[in-house]
KEZA-163806 format. One record per residue (C-alpha): residue number from 0; x, y, z. Coordinates in Angstrom, 1 decimal. Layout:
REM residues N
ATOM  num  X  Y  Z
ATOM  NUM  X  Y  Z
...
REM end
This chain:
REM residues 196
ATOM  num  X  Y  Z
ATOM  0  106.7  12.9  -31.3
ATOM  1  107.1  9.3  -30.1
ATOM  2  108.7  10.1  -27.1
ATOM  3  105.6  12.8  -26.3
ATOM  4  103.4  10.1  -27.2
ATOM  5  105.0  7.7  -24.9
ATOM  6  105.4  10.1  -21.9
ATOM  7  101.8  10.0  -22.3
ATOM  8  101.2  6.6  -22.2
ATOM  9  103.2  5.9  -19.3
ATOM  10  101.7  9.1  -18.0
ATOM  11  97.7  7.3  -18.2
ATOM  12  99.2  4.1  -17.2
ATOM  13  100.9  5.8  -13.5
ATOM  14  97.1  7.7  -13.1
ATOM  15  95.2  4.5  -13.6
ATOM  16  97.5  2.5  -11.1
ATOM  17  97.1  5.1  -8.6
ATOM  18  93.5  5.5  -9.1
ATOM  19  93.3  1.5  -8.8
ATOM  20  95.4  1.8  -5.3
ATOM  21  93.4  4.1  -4.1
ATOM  22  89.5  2.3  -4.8
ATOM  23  89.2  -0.2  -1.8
ATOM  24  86.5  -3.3  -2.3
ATOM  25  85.5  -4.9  0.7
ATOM  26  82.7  -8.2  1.1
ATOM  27  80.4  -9.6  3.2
ATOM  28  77.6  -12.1  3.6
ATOM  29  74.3  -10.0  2.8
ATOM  30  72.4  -13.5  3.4
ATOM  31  74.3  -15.1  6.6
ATOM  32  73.7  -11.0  8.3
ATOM  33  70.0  -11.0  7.0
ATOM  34  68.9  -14.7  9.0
ATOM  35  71.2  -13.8  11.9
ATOM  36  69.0  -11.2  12.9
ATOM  37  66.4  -11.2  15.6
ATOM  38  63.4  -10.4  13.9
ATOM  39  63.7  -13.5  11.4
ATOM  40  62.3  -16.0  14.4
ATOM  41  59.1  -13.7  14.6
ATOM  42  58.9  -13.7  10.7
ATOM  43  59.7  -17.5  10.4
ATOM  44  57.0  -17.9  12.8
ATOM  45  54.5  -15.8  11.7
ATOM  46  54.7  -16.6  7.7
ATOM  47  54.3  -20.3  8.9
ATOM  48  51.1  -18.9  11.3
ATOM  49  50.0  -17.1  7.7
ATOM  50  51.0  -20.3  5.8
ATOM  51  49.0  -22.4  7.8
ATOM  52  46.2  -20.2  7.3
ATOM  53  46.3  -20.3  3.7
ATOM  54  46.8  -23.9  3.8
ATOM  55  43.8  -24.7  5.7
ATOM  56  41.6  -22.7  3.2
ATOM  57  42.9  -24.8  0.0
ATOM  58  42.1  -28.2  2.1
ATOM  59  38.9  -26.6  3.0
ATOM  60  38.1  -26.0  -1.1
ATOM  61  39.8  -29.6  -2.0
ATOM  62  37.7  -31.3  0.5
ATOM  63  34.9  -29.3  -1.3
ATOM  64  36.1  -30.5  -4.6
ATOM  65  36.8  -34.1  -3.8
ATOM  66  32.8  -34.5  -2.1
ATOM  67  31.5  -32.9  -5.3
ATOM  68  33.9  -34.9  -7.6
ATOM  69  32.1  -38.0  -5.6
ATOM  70  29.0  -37.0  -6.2
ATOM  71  29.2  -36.7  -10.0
ATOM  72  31.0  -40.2  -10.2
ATOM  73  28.2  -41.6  -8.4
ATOM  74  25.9  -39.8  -10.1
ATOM  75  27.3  -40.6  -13.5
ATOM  76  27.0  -44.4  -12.5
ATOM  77  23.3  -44.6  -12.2
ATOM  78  21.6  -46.8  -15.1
ATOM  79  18.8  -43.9  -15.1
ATOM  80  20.8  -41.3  -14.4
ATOM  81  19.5  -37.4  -15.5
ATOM  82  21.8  -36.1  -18.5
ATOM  83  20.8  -32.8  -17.4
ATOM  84  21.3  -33.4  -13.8
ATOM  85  24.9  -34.7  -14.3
ATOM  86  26.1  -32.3  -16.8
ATOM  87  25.0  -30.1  -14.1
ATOM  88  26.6  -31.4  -11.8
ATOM  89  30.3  -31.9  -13.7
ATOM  90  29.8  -28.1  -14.8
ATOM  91  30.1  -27.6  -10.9
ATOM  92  33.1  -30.0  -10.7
ATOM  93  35.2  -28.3  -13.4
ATOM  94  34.2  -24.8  -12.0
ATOM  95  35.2  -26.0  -8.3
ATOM  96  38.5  -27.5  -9.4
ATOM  97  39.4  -24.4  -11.6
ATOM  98  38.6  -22.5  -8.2
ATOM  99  40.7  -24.5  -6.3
ATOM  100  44.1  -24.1  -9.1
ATOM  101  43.1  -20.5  -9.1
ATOM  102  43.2  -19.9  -4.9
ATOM  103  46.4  -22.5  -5.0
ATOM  104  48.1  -19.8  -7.0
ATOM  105  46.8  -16.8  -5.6
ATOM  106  47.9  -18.7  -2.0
ATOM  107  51.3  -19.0  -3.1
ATOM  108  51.8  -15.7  -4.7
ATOM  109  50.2  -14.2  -1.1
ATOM  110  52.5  -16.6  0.8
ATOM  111  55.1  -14.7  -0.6
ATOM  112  54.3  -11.5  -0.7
ATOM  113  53.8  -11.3  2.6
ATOM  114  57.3  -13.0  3.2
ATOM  115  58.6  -10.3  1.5
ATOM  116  56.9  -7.2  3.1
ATOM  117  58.1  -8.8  6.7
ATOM  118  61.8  -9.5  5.4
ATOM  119  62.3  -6.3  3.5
ATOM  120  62.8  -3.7  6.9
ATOM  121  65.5  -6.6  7.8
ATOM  122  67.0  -5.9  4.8
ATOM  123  66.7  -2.5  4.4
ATOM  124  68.4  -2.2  8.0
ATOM  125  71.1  -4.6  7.5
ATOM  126  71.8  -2.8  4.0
ATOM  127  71.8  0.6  5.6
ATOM  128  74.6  -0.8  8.2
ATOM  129  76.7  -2.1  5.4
ATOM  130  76.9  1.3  3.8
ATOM  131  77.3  2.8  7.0
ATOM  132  80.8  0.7  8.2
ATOM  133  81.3  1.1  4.2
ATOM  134  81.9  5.0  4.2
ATOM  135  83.3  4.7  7.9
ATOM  136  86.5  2.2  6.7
ATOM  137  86.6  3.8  3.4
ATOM  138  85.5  1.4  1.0
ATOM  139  84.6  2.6  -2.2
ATOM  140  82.7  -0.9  -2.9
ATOM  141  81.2  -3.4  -0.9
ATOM  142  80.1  -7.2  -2.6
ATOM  143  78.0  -10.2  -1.5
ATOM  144  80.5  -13.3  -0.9
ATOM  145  77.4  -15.5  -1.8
ATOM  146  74.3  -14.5  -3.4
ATOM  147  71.9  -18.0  -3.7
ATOM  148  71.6  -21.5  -1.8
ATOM  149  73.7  -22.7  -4.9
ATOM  150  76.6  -21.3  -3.0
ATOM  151  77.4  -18.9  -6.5
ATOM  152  78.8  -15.1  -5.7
ATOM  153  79.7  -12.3  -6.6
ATOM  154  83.3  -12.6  -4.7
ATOM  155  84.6  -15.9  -6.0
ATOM  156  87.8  -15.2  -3.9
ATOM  157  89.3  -12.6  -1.4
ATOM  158  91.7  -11.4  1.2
ATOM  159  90.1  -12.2  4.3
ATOM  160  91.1  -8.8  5.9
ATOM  161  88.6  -7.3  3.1
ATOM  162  85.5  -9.2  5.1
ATOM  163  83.5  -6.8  6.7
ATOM  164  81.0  -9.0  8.0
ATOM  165  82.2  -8.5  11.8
ATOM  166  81.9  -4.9  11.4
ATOM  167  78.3  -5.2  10.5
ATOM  168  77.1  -7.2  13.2
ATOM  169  78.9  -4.7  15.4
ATOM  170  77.1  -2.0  13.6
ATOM  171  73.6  -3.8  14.0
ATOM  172  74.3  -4.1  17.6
ATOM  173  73.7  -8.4  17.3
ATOM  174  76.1  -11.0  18.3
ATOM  175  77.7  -12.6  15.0
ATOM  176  77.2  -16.4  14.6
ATOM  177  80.6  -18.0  13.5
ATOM  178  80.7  -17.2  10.4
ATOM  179  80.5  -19.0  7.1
ATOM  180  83.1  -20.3  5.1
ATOM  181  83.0  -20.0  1.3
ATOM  182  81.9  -24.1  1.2
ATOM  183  79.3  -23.6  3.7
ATOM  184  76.1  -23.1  2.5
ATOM  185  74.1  -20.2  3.2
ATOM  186  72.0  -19.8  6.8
ATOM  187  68.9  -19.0  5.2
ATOM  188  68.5  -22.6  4.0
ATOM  189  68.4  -23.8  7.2
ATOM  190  65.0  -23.5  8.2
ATOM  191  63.3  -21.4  5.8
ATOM  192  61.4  -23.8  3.5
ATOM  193  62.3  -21.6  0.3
ATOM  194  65.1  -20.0  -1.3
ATOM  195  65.1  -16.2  -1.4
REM end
Protein backbone atom coordinates (compact mmCIF):
# COMPACT_ATOMS: atom_id res chain seq x y z
CA UNK A 1 0.00 0.00 0.00
CA UNK A 2 2.83 2.53 0.71
CA UNK A 3 4.72 1.66 -2.20
CA UNK A 4 1.24 2.19 -4.44
CA UNK A 5 0.85 5.33 -2.59
CA UNK A 6 4.28 6.43 -3.33
CA UNK A 7 4.41 5.39 -7.02
CA UNK A 8 1.67 7.85 -7.07
CA UNK A 9 3.22 10.55 -5.58
CA UNK A 10 6.25 10.40 -7.60
CA UNK A 11 3.79 9.68 -10.42
CA UNK A 12 1.89 13.58 -9.77
CA UNK A 13 5.21 15.04 -9.03
CA UNK A 14 6.89 13.71 -12.87
CA UNK A 15 3.25 15.12 -14.56
CA UNK A 16 3.53 18.46 -12.80
CA UNK A 17 7.32 18.92 -13.82
CA UNK A 18 6.51 18.13 -17.20
CA UNK A 19 3.43 20.21 -17.36
CA UNK A 20 5.77 23.11 -15.79
CA UNK A 21 8.45 22.45 -18.75
CA UNK A 22 6.15 22.61 -21.15
CA UNK A 23 4.10 26.29 -20.08
CA UNK A 24 6.53 28.98 -21.60
CA UNK A 25 6.16 32.84 -19.98
CA UNK A 26 7.57 35.42 -21.91
CA UNK A 27 7.60 39.68 -21.06
CA UNK A 28 7.55 42.78 -22.44
CA UNK A 29 7.16 46.48 -21.93
CA UNK A 30 3.24 47.11 -22.54
CA UNK A 31 4.13 50.97 -21.66
CA UNK A 32 7.63 51.55 -23.49
CA UNK A 33 5.58 49.69 -26.92
CA UNK A 34 2.37 51.93 -26.19
CA UNK A 35 4.48 55.65 -26.36
CA UNK A 36 6.78 54.38 -29.10
CA UNK A 37 4.08 54.30 -31.37
CA UNK A 38 3.24 56.90 -34.05
CA UNK A 39 -0.05 57.92 -33.22
CA UNK A 40 1.02 59.08 -29.56
CA UNK A 41 2.58 62.57 -31.16
CA UNK A 42 -0.90 63.35 -32.75
CA UNK A 43 -2.60 62.36 -29.36
CA UNK A 44 0.07 64.27 -27.21
CA UNK A 45 -0.71 67.14 -29.42
CA UNK A 46 -4.21 67.07 -29.68
CA UNK A 47 -5.09 66.43 -25.78
CA UNK A 48 -2.83 69.51 -25.12
CA UNK A 49 -4.92 71.40 -28.22
CA UNK A 50 -8.22 69.99 -26.03
CA UNK A 51 -6.38 70.94 -22.76
CA UNK A 52 -5.81 74.21 -23.76
CA UNK A 53 -9.31 74.49 -24.59
CA UNK A 54 -10.61 73.54 -21.37
CA UNK A 55 -8.10 75.63 -19.77
CA UNK A 56 -9.08 78.81 -21.31
CA UNK A 57 -12.81 78.24 -20.34
CA UNK A 58 -11.85 77.85 -16.36
CA UNK A 59 -9.61 81.29 -16.73
CA UNK A 60 -12.54 82.68 -18.56
CA UNK A 61 -15.06 81.72 -15.37
CA UNK A 62 -12.15 82.65 -12.78
CA UNK A 63 -11.70 85.95 -14.38
CA UNK A 64 -15.51 86.02 -13.95
CA UNK A 65 -15.33 85.08 -10.41
CA UNK A 66 -12.40 87.26 -9.30
CA UNK A 67 -14.36 90.77 -11.05
CA UNK A 68 -17.48 89.71 -9.18
CA UNK A 69 -15.51 88.74 -5.93
CA UNK A 70 -14.21 92.58 -6.42
CA UNK A 71 -17.26 93.91 -6.74
CA UNK A 72 -18.79 92.52 -3.49
CA UNK A 73 -15.54 93.52 -1.44
CA UNK A 74 -16.01 96.91 -2.73
CA UNK A 75 -19.43 96.89 -2.25
CA UNK A 76 -19.27 95.43 1.20
CA UNK A 77 -16.93 98.52 2.13
CA UNK A 78 -19.36 101.28 1.51
CA UNK A 79 -20.40 103.10 4.93
CA UNK A 80 -24.12 103.10 3.32
CA UNK A 81 -23.92 100.12 1.68
CA UNK A 82 -27.52 98.09 0.70
CA UNK A 83 -27.74 94.84 2.96
CA UNK A 84 -29.99 93.66 0.32
CA UNK A 85 -27.90 94.66 -2.48
CA UNK A 86 -24.71 92.97 -1.12
CA UNK A 87 -26.19 89.78 0.08
CA UNK A 88 -27.24 89.83 -3.44
CA UNK A 89 -24.42 90.27 -4.61
CA UNK A 90 -22.18 87.52 -2.37
CA UNK A 91 -25.19 84.93 -3.20
CA UNK A 92 -23.71 85.49 -6.84
CA UNK A 93 -20.07 85.14 -5.58
CA UNK A 94 -20.68 81.80 -3.77
CA UNK A 95 -22.83 80.59 -6.75
CA UNK A 96 -19.94 81.64 -9.30
CA UNK A 97 -17.12 80.10 -7.33
CA UNK A 98 -19.13 76.80 -6.76
CA UNK A 99 -19.51 77.02 -10.77
CA UNK A 100 -16.06 77.49 -11.26
CA UNK A 101 -14.96 74.09 -8.61
CA UNK A 102 -17.75 72.35 -10.40
CA UNK A 103 -16.35 73.04 -14.39
CA UNK A 104 -12.66 72.58 -12.77
CA UNK A 105 -13.79 68.98 -12.05
CA UNK A 106 -15.88 68.32 -14.80
CA UNK A 107 -12.57 69.83 -16.99
CA UNK A 108 -10.40 67.35 -15.55
CA UNK A 109 -12.58 64.37 -15.68
CA UNK A 110 -13.16 65.45 -19.60
CA UNK A 111 -9.41 65.93 -19.95
CA UNK A 112 -9.16 62.51 -19.30
CA UNK A 113 -11.61 60.92 -20.80
CA UNK A 114 -10.79 62.08 -23.89
CA UNK A 115 -7.08 60.98 -23.25
CA UNK A 116 -8.40 57.73 -22.91
CA UNK A 117 -10.73 57.29 -25.94
CA UNK A 118 -7.55 58.53 -28.20
CA UNK A 119 -4.96 56.08 -26.35
CA UNK A 120 -7.25 53.08 -26.15
CA UNK A 121 -7.03 51.95 -30.29
CA UNK A 122 -3.11 52.28 -29.43
CA UNK A 123 -3.56 49.89 -27.01
CA UNK A 124 -5.90 47.72 -28.20
CA UNK A 125 -3.43 47.39 -31.38
CA UNK A 126 -0.29 46.99 -29.50
CA UNK A 127 -2.19 44.37 -27.25
CA UNK A 128 -3.52 42.49 -30.21
CA UNK A 129 0.29 42.27 -31.53
CA UNK A 130 1.39 40.87 -28.26
CA UNK A 131 -1.01 38.01 -28.43
CA UNK A 132 -0.33 37.66 -31.94
CA UNK A 133 3.87 37.00 -31.57
CA UNK A 134 2.45 35.19 -28.28
CA UNK A 135 0.67 32.27 -30.03
CA UNK A 136 3.24 32.45 -32.98
CA UNK A 137 6.54 31.61 -30.37
CA UNK A 138 4.37 29.53 -28.30
CA UNK A 139 4.05 31.24 -25.11
CA UNK A 140 1.45 30.22 -22.97
CA UNK A 141 1.84 33.63 -20.91
CA UNK A 142 2.95 36.91 -21.67
CA UNK A 143 3.73 39.71 -18.57
CA UNK A 144 4.39 43.56 -18.31
CA UNK A 145 8.12 44.03 -17.14
CA UNK A 146 6.89 47.45 -15.63
CA UNK A 147 3.36 48.39 -14.98
CA UNK A 148 3.64 52.32 -13.30
CA UNK A 149 6.11 55.41 -13.45
CA UNK A 150 7.17 53.92 -9.92
CA UNK A 151 9.14 51.47 -11.91
CA UNK A 152 6.92 48.36 -9.90
CA UNK A 153 6.09 45.14 -12.27
CA UNK A 154 4.84 42.33 -12.68
CA UNK A 155 8.25 40.63 -13.80
CA UNK A 156 10.62 41.54 -11.02
CA UNK A 157 13.34 39.46 -12.83
CA UNK A 158 13.88 37.40 -16.12
CA UNK A 159 15.96 35.62 -18.66
CA UNK A 160 16.47 38.09 -21.19
CA UNK A 161 15.83 35.66 -24.08
CA UNK A 162 12.11 35.57 -22.58
CA UNK A 163 11.69 39.49 -23.80
CA UNK A 164 9.57 39.69 -26.50
CA UNK A 165 9.55 43.27 -26.93
CA UNK A 166 11.61 43.13 -30.31
CA UNK A 167 9.17 40.81 -31.68
CA UNK A 168 6.39 43.28 -31.18
CA UNK A 169 7.72 46.25 -32.69
CA UNK A 170 8.40 43.86 -35.62
CA UNK A 171 4.94 42.81 -35.46
CA UNK A 172 3.58 46.56 -35.32
CA UNK A 173 5.67 47.29 -38.28
CA UNK A 174 7.55 50.45 -36.15
CA UNK A 175 11.16 50.88 -35.48
CA UNK A 176 11.93 49.91 -31.71
CA UNK A 177 13.62 52.65 -29.63
CA UNK A 178 16.54 51.15 -27.53
CA UNK A 179 15.05 49.66 -25.21
CA UNK A 180 14.55 50.11 -21.50
CA UNK A 181 16.42 48.60 -18.82
CA UNK A 182 14.68 47.37 -15.64
CA UNK A 183 16.19 50.88 -13.77
CA UNK A 184 15.01 53.09 -16.49
CA UNK A 185 11.97 54.63 -15.95
CA UNK A 186 9.15 54.24 -18.16
CA UNK A 187 8.87 56.38 -21.73
CA UNK A 188 5.46 57.56 -20.98
CA UNK A 189 6.86 59.89 -18.30
CA UNK A 190 8.69 61.65 -20.52
CA UNK A 191 6.49 64.04 -21.99
CA UNK A 192 3.08 63.19 -20.94
CA UNK A 193 2.15 65.42 -18.02
CA UNK A 194 0.30 62.46 -16.17
CA UNK A 195 0.78 59.04 -15.26
CA UNK A 196 -1.44 56.45 -16.94
Amino acid sequence: MKRRLMMMVVALFMYGATQAQDFKIGFTYLEFIVYSMPEIEGIRSEVKTYEGQLGSNVQAKQTTFQTKYSELQAMAQQPNANQAAVKEKENEVIRLDKELKDYTAQAQQALQAKEATLMNPVYAKVQTAIEEVRKELGYNMILNMRVSASGDGIVLAADDSLNITEQVFAKLGVEMPKQPSPGDAPAETADTGNDK
